[in-house]
KELO-82816 format. One record per residue: x, y, z of N, C-alpha, C, O in turn; residue in one letter. Coordinates in steps of 0.001 Angstrom, whole numbers, plus 524288, in hexadecimal, padded with zeros to 5 digits. Each point is the difference from the previous one (the first is absolute). Example, Ala and Ser with C-alpha at 12.3 -4.5 7.8 and 13.67 -1.06 7.14 Angstrom:
! residues 2
833867E9C681E787FC86804A68000080384804B0800008040C7FFED80299a;7FA968042D7FA9780334804A68003C7FCFE80442802DA801FD80454800A9s;
This chain:
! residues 304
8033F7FB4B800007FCC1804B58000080368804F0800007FEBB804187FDD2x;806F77FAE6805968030980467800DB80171801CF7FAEA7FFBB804A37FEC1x;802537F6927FD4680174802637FBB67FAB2800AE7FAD17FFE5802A47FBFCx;7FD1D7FA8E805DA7FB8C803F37FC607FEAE807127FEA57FECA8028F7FC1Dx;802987FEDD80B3C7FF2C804328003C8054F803B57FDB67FF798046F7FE37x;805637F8E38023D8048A802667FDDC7FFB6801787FA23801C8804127FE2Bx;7FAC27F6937FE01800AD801397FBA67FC958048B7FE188012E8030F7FC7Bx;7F91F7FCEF807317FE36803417FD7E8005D8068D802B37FD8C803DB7FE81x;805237FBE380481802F18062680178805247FFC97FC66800F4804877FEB1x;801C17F8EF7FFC18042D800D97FC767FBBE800AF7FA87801628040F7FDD4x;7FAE67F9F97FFC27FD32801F57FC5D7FD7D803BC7FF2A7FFE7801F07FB9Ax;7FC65800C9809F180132805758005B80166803AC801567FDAE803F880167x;809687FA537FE0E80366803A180048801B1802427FA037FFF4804C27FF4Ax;801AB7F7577FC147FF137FEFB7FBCF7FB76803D27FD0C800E7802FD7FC58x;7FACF7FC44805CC7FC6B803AC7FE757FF90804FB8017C7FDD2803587FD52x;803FE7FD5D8068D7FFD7805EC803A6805E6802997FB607FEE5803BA7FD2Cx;805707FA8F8029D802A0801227FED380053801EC7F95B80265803AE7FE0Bx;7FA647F8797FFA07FF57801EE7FA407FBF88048A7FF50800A0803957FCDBx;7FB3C7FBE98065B7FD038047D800FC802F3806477FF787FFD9804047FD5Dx;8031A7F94F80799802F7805F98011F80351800BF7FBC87FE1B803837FD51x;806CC7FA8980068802E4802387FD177FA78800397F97D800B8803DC7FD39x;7FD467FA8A801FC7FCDD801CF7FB407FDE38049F800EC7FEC8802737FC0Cx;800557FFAC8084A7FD79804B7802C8804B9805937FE727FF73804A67FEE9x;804687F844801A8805008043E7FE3A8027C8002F7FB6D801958039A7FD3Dx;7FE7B7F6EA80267802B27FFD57FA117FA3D7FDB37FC6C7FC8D8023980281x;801AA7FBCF7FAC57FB8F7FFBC7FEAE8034F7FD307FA78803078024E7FD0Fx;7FB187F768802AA801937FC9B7FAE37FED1802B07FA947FBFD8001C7FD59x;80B1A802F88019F7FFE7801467FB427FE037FF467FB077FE6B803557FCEAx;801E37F69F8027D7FE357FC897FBAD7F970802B37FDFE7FE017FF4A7FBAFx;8000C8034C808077F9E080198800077FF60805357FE687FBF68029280071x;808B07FF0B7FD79800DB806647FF778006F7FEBB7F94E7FFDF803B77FCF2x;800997F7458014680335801B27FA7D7FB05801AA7FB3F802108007A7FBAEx;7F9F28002B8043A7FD4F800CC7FCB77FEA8806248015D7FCBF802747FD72x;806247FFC6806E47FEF68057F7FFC4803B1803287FE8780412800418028Cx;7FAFE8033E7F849802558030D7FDE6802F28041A801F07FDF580401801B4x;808767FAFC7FE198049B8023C801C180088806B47FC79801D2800777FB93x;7FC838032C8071B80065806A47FCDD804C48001C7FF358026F802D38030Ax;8002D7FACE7F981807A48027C7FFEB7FE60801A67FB207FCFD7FD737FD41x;80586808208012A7FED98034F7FA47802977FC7D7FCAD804837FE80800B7x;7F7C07FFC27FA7C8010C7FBF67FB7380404804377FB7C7FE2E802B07FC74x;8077F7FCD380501800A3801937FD36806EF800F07FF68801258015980479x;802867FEA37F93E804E27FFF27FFF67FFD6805A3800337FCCC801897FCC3x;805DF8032D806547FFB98054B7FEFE804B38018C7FCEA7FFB1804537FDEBx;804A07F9018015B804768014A7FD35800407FE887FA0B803CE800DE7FD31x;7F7117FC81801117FFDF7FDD27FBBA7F95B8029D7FD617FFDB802547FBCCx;7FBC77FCD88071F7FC7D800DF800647FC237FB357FE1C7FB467FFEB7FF22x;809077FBD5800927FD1F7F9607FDF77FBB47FFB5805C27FF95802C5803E9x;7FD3F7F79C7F9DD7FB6F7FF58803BD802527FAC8802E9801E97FC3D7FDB2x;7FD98804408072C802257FACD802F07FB467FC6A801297FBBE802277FF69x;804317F90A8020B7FC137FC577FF0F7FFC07FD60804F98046E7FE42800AEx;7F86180063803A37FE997FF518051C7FCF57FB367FF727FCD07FFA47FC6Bx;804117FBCC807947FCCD7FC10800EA7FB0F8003B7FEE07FE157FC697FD70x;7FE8A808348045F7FA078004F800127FED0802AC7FC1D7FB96801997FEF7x;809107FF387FE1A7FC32804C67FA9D7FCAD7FE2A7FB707FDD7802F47FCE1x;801E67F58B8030A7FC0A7FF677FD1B7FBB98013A801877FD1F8012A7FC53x;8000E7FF4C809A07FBA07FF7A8012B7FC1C803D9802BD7FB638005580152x;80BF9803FF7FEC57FF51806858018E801E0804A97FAD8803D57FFD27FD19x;7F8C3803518032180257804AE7FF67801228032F8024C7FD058018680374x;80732800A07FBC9802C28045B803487FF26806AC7FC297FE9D800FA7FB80x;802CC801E0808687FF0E804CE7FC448036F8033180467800EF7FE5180468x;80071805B37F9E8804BF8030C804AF7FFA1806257FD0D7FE4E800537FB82x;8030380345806BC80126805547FF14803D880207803B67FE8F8019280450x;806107FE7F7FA5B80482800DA803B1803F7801E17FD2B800F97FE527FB9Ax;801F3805B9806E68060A800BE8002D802DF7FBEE800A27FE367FC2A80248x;80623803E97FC0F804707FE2A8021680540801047FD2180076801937FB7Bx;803CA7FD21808448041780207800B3805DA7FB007FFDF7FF5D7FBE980273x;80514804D87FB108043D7FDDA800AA80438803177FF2C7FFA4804987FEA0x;805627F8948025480324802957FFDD8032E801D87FC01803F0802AE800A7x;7F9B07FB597F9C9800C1800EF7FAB97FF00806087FE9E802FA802857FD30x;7F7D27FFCA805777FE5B802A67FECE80531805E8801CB8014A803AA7FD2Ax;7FFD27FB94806398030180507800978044E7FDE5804008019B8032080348x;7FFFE7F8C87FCAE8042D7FEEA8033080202800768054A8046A80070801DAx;7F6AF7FF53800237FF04801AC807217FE487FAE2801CD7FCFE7FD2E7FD86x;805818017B807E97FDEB7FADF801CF7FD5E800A1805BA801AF7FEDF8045Cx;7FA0D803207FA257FBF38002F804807FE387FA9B80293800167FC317FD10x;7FE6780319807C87FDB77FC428046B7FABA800B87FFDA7FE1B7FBA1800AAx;7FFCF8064C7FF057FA05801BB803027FDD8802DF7FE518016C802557FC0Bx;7FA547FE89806637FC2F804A27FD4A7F9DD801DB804907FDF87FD4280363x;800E1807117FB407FBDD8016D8030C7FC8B802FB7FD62800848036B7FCA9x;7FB0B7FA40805ED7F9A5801C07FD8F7FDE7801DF8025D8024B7FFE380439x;7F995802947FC277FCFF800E38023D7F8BC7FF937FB337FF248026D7FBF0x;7FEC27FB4D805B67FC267FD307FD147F953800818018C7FF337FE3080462x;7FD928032C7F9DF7FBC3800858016C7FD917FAA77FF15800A47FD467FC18x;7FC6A8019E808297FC917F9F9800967FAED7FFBA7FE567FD648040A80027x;800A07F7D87FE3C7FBA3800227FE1D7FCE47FCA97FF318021B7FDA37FC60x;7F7B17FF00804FC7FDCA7FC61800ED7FBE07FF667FB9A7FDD6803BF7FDE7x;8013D7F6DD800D67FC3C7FDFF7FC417FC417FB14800C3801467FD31803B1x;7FAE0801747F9D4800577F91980070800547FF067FBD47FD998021F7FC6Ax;805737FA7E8034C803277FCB77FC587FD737FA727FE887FD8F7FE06803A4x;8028D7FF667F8257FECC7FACB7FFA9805567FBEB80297804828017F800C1x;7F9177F88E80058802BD7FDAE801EC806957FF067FAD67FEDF7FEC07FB7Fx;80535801BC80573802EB7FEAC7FC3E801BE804477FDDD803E57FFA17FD35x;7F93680662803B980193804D27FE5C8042A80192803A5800397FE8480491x;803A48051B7F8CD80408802868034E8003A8055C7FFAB7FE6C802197FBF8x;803CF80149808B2801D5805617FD1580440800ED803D8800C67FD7180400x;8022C806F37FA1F8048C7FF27803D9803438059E7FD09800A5801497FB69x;8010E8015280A278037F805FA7FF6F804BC7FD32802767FFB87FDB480437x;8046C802A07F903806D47FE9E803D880463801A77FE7B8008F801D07FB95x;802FF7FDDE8079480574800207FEF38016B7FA0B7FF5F7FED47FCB180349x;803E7802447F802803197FC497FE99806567FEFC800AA80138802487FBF3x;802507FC7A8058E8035A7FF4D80082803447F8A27FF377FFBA7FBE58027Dx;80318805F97F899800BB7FA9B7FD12804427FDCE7FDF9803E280212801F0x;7FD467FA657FAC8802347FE977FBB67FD707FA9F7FE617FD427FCF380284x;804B9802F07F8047FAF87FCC07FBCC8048E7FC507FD72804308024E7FF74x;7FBB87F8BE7FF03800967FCDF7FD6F802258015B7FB2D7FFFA8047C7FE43x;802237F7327FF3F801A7801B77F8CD7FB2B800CB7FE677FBD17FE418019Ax;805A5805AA7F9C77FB96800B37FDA47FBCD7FB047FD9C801937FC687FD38x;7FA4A8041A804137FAE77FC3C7FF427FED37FC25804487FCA57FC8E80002x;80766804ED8044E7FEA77FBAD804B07FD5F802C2804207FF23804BA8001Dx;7FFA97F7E38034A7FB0F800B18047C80276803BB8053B7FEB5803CA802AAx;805797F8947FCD48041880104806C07FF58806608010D8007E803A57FCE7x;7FE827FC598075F7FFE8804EB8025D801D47FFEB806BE7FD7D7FE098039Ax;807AB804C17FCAB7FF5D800078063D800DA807AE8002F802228032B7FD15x;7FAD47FD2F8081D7FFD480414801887FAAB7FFCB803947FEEA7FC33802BEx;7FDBB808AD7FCD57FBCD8008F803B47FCE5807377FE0D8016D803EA7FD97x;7F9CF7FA35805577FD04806297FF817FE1E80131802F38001B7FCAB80377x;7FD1A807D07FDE47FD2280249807197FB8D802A67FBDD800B5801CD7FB99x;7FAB47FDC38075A7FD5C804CF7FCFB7F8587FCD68022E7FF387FC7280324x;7FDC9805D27FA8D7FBD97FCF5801307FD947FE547FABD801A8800B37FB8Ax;7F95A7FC8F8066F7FD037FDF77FE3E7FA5C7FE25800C97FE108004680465x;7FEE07FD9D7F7057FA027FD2E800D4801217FC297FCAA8015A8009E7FB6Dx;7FDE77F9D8807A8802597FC0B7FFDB7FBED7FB788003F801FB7FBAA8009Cx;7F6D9804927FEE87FD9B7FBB88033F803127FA157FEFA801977FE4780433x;7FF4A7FF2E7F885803047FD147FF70802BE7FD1B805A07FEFD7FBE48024Ax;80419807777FE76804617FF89803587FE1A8001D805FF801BE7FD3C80386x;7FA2B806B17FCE17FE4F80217804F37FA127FE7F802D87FEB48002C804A0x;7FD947FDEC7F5727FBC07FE2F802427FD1B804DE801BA7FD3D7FF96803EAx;80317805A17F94F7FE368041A7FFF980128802C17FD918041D7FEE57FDC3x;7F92780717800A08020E804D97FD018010D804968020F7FF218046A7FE4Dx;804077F94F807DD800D280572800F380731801517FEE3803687FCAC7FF53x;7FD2D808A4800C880718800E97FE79801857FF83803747FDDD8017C8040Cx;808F97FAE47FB92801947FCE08032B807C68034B7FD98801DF800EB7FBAAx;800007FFB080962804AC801FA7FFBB803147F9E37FD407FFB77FBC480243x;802A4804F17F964802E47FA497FDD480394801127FF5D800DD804827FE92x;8045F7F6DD8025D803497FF0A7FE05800EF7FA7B7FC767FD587FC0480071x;80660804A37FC86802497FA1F7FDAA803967FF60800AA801F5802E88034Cx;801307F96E7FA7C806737FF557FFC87FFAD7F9F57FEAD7FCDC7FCA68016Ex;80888803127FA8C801437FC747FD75805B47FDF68001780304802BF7FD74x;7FEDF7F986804A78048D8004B80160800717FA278037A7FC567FCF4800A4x;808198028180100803427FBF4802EA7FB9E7FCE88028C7FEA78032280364x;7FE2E7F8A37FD2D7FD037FCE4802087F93A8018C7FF0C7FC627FD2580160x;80330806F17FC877FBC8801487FCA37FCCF7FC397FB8D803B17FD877FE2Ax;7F9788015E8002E7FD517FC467FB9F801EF8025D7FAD5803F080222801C1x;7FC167FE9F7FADE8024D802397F9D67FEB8804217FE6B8026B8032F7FD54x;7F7FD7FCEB805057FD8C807177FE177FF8A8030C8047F7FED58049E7FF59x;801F17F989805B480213803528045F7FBDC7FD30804887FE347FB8A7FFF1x;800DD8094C8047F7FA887FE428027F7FE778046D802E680390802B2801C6x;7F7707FEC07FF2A7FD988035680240801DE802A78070C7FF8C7FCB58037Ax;8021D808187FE027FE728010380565803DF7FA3980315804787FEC37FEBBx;7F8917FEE3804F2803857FDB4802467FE327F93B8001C800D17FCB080363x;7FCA0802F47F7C77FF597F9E17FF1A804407FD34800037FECB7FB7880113x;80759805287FE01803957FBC1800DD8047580471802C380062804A77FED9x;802397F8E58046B80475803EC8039880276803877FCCB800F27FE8A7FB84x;7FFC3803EE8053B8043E8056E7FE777FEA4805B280086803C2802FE7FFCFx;7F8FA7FE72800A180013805D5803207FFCC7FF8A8054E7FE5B7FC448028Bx;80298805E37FE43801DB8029F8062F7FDB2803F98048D803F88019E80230x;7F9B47FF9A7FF197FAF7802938023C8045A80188802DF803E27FD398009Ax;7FB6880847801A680224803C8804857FD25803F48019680224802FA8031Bx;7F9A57FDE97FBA87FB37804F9802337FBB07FB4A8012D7FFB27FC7C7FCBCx;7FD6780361807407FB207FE307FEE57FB87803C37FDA17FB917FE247FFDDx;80520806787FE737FC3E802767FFCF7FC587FDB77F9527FB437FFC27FF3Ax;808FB7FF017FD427FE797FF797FBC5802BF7FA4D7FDEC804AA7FF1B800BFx;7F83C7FDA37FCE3803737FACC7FE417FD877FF697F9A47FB3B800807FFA8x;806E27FEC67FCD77FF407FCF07FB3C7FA1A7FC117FFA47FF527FB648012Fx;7FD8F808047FD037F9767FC357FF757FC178033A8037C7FB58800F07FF42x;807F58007E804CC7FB87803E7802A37FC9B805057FBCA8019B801FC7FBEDx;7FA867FEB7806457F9B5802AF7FBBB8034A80715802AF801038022080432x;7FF677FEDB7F679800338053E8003C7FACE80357803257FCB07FCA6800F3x;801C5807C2800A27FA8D8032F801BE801EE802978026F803777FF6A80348x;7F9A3805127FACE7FBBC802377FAEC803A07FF777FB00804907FEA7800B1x;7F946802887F9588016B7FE657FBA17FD81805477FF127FD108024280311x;804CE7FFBE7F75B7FFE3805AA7FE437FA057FE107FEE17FDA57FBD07FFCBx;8010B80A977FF7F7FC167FFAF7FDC07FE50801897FACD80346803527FED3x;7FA117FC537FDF0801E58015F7F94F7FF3B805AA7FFA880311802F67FDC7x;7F6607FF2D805C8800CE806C87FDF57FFC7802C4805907FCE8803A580080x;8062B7FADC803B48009A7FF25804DA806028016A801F6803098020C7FCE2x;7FE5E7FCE7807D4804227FFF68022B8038A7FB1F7FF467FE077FBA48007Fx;80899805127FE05803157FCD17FF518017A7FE3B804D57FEF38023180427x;8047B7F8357FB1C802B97FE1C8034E804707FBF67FE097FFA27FCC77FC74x;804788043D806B2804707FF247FD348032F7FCDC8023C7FF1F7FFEB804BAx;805187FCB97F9C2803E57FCC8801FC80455802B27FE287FF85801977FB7Dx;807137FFFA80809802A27FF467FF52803F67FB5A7FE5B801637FF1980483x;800B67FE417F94F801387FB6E7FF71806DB801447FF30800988028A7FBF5x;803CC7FC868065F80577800127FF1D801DB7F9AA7FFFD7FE237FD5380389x;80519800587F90B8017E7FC447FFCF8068C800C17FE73800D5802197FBC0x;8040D7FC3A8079E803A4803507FD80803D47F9B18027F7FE797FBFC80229x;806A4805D77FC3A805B57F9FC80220800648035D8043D7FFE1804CA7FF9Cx;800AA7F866805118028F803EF80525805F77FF377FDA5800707FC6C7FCD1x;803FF8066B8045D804FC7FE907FE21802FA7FF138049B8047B801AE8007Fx;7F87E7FAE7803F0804B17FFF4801CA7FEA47FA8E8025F8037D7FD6280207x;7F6D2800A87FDB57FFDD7FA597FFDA7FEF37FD337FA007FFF17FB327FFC3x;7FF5C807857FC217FDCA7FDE27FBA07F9B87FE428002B7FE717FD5A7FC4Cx;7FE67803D4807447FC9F7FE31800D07FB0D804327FC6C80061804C57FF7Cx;7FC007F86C7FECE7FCC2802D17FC5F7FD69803C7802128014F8026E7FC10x;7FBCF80113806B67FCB3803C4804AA7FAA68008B7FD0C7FEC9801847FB9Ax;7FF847FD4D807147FA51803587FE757FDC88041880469800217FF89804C9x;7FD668056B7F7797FDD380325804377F926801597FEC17FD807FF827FBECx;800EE80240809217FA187FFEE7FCBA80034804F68048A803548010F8034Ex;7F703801C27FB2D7FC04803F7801F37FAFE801067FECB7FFDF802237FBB1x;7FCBE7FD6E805C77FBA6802507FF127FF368051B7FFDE8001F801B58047Fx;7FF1B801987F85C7FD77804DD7FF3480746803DC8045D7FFFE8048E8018Dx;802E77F9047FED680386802EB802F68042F7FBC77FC887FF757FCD97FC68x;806A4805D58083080429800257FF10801627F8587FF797FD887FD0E802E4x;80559801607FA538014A7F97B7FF62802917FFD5803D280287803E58013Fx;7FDA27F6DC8023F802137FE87803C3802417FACD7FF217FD387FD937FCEBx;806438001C8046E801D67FA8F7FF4A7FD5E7FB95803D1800247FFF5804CFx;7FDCF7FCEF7F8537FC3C7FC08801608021E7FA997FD8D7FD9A7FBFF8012Bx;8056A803C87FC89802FA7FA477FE378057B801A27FD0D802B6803F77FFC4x;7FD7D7F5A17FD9F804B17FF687FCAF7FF737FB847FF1C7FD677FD7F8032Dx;804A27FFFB7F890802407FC457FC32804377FF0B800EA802FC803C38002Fx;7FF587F693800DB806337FF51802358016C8005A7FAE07FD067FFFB7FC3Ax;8089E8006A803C3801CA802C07F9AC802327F9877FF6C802667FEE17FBFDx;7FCD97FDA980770801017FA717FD6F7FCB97FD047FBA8801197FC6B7FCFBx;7F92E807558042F7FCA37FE347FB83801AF801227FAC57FE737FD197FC7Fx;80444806668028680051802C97FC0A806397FF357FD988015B802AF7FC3Fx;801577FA7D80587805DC7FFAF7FD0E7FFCD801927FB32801B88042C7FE56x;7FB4E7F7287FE51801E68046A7FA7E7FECF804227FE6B7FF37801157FB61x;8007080259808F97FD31806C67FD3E8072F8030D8012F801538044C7FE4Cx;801C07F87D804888056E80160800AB802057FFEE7FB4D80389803047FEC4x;7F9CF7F8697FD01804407FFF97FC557FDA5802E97FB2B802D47FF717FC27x;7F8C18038C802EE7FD89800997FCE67FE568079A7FFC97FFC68025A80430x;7FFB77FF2B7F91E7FE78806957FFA27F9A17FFFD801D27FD477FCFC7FD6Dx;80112804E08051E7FB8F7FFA2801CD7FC36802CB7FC18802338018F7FC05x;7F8FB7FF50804497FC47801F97FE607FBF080114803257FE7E7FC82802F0x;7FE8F8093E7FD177FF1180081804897F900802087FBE680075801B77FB87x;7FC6E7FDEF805DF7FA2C7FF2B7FE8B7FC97803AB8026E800918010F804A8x;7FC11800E77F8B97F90F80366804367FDA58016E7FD828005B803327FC6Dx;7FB387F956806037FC21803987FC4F7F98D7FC33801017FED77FF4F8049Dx;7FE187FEE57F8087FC0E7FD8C7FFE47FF4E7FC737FD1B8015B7FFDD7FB64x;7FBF27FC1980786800097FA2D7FC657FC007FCB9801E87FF2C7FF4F804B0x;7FDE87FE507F7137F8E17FD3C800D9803037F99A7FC9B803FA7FF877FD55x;7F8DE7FD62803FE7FD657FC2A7FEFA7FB607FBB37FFB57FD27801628039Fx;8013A7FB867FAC57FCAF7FD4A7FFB38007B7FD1D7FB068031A800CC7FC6Ax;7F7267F9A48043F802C27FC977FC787FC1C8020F7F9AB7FD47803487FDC6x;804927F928802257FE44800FA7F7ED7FB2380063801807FE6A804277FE2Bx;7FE427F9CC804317F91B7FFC57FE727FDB680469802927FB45800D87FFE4x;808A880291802E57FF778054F802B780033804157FE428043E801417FE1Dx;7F8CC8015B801C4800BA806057FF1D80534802B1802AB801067FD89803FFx;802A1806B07FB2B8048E8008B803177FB678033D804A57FB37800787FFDCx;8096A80196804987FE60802168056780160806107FD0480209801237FBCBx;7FBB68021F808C28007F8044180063807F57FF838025E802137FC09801C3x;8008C8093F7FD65803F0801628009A7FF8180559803397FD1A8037B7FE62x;806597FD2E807127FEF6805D1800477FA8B8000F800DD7FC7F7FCBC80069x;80401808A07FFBD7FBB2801FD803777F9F17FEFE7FA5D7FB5F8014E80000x;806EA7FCCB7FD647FD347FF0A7FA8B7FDB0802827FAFC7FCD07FE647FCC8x;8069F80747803D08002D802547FC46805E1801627FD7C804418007680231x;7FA647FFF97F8D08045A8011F7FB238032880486804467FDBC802C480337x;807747FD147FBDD8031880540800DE7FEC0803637FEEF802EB8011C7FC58x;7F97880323804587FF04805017FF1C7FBDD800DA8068F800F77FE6D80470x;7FB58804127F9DA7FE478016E8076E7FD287FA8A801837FD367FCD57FDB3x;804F0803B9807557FD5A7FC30804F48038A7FB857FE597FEB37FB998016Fx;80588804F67FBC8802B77FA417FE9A804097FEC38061980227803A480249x;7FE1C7F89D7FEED805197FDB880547805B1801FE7FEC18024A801C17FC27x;7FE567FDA6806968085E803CF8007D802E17FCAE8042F7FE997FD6B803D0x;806A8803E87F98A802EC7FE348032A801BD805FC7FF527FEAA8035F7FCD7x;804F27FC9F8078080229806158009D804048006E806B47FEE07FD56803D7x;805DD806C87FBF6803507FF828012A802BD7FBB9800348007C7FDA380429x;8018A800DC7F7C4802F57FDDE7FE278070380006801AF802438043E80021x;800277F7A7800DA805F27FF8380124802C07FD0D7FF1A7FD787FC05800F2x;806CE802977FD9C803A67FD5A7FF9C803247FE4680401801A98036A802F4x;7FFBC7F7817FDFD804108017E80430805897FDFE800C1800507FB3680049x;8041A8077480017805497FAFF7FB308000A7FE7B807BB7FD9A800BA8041Ax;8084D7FC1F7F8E28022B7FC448021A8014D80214806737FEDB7FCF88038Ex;8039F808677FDC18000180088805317FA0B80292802B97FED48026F803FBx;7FE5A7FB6E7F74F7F9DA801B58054A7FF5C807487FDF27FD8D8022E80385x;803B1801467F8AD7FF57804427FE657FA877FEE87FD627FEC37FC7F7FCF3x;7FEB08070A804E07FBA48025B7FAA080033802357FD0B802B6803CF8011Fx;7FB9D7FC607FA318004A803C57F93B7FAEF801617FD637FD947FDAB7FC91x;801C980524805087F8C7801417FE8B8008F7FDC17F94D804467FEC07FE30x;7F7638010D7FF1B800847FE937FC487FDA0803477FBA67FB807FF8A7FE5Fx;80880804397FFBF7FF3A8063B7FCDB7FFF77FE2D7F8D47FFF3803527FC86x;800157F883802C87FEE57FDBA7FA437FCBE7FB6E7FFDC7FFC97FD4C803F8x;7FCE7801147F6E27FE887FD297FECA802B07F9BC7FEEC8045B7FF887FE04x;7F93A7FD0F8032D802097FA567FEC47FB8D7FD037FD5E7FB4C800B9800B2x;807827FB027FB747FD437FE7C7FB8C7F8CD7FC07802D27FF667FC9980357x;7FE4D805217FA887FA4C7FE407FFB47FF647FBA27FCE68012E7FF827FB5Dx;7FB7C7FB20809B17FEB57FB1F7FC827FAE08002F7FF7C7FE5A7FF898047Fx;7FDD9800E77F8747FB577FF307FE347FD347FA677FECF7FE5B7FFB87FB7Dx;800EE7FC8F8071C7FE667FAEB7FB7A7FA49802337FE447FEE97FF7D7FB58x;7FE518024B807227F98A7FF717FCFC7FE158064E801047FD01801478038Ax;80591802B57F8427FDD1805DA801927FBAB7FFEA7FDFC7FE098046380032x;7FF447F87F7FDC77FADD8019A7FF667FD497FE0D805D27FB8D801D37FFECx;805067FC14803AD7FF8A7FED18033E8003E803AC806827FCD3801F380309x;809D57FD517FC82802FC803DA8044680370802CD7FDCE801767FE047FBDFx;801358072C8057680290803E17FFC1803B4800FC803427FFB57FD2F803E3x;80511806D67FC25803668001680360802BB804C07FD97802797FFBE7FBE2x;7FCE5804CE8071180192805D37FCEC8069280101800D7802B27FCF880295x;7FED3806817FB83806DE7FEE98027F80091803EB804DC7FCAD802E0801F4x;809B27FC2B7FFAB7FE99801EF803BC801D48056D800E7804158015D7FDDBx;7F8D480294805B180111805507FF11800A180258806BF7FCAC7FED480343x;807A8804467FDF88020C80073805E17FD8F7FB808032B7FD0A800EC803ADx;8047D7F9447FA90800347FC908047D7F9947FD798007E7FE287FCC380309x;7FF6B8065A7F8797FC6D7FC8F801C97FD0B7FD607FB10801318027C7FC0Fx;7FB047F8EE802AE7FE117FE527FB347FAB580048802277FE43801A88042Bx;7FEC57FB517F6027F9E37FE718017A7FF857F96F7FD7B803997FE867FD2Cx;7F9FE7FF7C803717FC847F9F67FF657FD637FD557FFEB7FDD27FF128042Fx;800B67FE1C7F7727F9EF7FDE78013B7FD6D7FFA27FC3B801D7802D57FC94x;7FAF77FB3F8023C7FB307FF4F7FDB47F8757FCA5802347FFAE7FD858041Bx;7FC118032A7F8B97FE067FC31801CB7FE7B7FB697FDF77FBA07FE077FFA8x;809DA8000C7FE9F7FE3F7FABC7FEA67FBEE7FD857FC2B7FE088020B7FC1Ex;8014E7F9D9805937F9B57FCCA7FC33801697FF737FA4E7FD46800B57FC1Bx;808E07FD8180477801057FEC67F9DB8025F7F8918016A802B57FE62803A2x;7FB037FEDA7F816803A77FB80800F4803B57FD5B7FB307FFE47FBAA7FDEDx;8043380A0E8011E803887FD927FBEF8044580020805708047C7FE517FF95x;
């Protein structure tokens, strides 16, 4: 009888225990049919790169971005500041404002390590449509197209105030009052470690990091650094709204104060334009940029 009772307290220990770590880490394998936002696109070439899920997704993006081709500066980081914004979405629809921070594969391949901060409306992922502060990252023990917030180990939490998946509130309003995220993502230089900073409607504060072990090959590689707006959904879908869901001209979403940040942690406001990716302008838009700040967006309801 003694050991009856042993086996079945060692069985739910077994169970208590998978409980809990799925509670934190949550079985990756269950993530792979959800569509990874990394901008489809080589920026030094302007070829189209090709992703596990892109038979069964479309992607669409309106973003800047930046390398070191372009003017021979090797910046770390970057800072936004971003107005938020809420929808309902169909199940499988995406939308998403971020900073990207990367490097990409030979040309026509998938590989991507790096990571992004920024938000999103995600039901898919979340089992709702409300906006949800997101991150990704793709890299060292990651699945191939990356993974969401903190579904498999590697970010690093140091504020409790704000974590990766938590519901943004309040969300702008369209002919109403804004509300905004700061978002800084930069290399600390003196652990190598990735930083992320966030704020609501105020100044960014440091609330995580990325061990820079995830990321080895971004040591050996010129980075590329990404922002802007990006939707998905699958073929039998209409696309999502982008942004606050109008074309760049009035009431369109912004990113604005804008920065650079090199290698010892300096800021460089950003007093010129950088090249514009468009996949679907009849769709979404992305204006250039003028003292530091752009516009983005569209509303959607196209399914090329």
């Amino acid at each position: 009888m003694e050991k009856a009772y042993q086996h079945i307290a060692v069985c739910c220990m077994f169970i208590i225990a998978s409980v809990t770590i799925g509670g934190c880490f949550p079985d990756i394998t269950q993530g792979q049919n959800w569509t990874m936002p990394w901008p489809q696109i080589h920026p030094t070439d302007g070829e189209q790169v090709l992703f596990h899920d892109s038979i069964d997704y479309l992607r669409h993006f309106a973003i800047h971005s930046w390398n070191p081709s372009l003017d021979g500066k090797h910046y770390c980081g970057l800072e936004a500041t971003v107005d938020v914004y809420g929808y309902n979405l169909e199940p499988q629809q995406q939308s998403l404002a971020a900073i990207w921070i990367y490097i990409i594969g030979e040309r026509g391949k998938s590989s991507i390590t790096g990571f992004s901060v920024g938000w999103h409306v995600y039901p898919e992922l979340y089992n709702d449509s409300e906006t949800h502060f997101v991150t990704t990252w793709a890299g060292n023990g990651s699945p191939p197209n990356g993974c969401y917030n903190m579904q498999c180990p590697g970010y690093i939490r140091t504020n409790s105030s704000i974590a990766p998946g938590d519901v943004i509130k309040p969300v702008s309003s369209f002919k109403g009052e804004k509300q905004y995220i700061t978002i800084r993502a930069l290399k600390d230089k003196t652990s190598g470690d990735w930083q992320v900073h966030y704020g609501f409607n105020g100044p960014a504060q440091l609330i995580g990091y990325f061990p820079s072990s995830l990321f080895r090959d971004m040591e050996k590689k010129q980075l590329i650094i990404s922002f802007g707006g990006f939707a998905s959904h699958t073929t039998k879908q209409a696309s999502p709204v982008m942004g606050s869901g109008f074309f760049p001209v009035r009431n369109a979403a912004s990113f604005n104060g804008l920065k650079f940040f090199d290698a010892e942690g300096y800021a460089r406001g950003i007093d010129k334009d950088i090249p514009i990716y468009q996949s679907s302008a009849r769709c979404y838009r992305v204006t250039n940029i003028v003292s530091d700040v752009f516009f983005y967006g569209g509303p959607g309801h196209c399914n090329i």
